[in-house]
C-alpha positions as CSV (number, residue, x, y, z in Angstrom):
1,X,-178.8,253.6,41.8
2,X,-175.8,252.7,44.6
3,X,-177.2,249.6,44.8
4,X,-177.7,248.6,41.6
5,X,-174.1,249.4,40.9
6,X,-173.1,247.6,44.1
7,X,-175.0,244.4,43.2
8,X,-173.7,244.5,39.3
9,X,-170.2,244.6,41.0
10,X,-170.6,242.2,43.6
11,X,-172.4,239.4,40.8
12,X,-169.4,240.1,38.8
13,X,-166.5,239.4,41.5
14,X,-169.0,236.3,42.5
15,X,-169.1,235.0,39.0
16,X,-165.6,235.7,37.8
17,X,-164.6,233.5,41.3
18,X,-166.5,231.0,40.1
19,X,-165.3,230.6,36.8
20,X,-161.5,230.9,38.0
21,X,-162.4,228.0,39.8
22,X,-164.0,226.1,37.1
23,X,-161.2,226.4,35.4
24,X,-158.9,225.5,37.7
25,X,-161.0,222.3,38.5
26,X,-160.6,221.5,35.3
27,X,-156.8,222.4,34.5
28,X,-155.8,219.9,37.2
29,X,-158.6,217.4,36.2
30,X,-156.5,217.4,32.5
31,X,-153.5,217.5,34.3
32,X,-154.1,214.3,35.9
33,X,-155.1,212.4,32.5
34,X,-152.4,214.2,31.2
35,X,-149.9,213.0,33.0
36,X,-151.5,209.2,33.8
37,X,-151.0,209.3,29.6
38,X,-147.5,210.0,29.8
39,X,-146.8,207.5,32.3
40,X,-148.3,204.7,30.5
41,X,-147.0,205.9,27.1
42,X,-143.1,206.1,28.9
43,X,-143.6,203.0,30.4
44,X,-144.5,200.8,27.1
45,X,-141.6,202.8,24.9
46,X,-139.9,201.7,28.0
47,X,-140.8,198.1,27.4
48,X,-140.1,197.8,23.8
49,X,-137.2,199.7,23.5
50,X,-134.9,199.3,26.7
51,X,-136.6,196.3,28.7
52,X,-137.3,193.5,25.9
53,X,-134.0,194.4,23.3
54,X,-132.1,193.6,26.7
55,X,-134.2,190.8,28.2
56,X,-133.4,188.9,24.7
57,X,-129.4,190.2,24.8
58,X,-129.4,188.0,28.6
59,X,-131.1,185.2,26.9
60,X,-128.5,184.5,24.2
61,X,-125.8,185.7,26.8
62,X,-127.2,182.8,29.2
63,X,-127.6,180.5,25.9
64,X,-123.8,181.1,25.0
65,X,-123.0,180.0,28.6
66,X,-125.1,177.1,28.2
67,X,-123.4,176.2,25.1
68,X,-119.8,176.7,26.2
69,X,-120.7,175.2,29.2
70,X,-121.6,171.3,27.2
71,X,-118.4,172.3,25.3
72,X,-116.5,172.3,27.9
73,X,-117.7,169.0,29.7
C-alpha cells in the first residue's frame, strides 16, 4: 500500500513538473510573437505618424529654399 502511495505521489510531482514546463515553453513562445507584434505595429505607427508627416515638412522646407533661392538670383 506504501508503494502505491509513493508511486501516485511521485507521477504527480513528475507530471505537474511537466506541465509547469509546458507552460512555460509556451508563455515565452507567446511572448516572443507578442512582442515581434509590437515592434512591427510601433514601427509602422512610427512611419505614418512621426517619420512621413516630417519627411514631407523637409521637402517643402527644402522647396521654399529652392524657391527663394531663384528669387534671390
Amino acid at each position: 500500500m506504501a508503494v502505491l502511495v509513493v508511486c501516485t505521489l511521485g507521477m504527480g510531482a513528475l507530471t505537474a513538473s511537466a506541465c509547469r514546463n509546458l507552460v512555460a515553453l509556451q508563455s515565452a513562445k507567446h511572448g516572443d510573437r507578442m512582442e515581434e507584434h509590437m515592434r512591427e505595429r510601433i514601427t509602422e505607427v512610427a512611419e505614418s505618424k512621426v517619420l512621413a508627416p516630417v519627411a514631407d515638412e523637409l521637402k517643402l522646407c527644402a522647396e521654399f529654399r529652392d524657391h527663394v533661392d531663384a528669387l534671390k538670383g
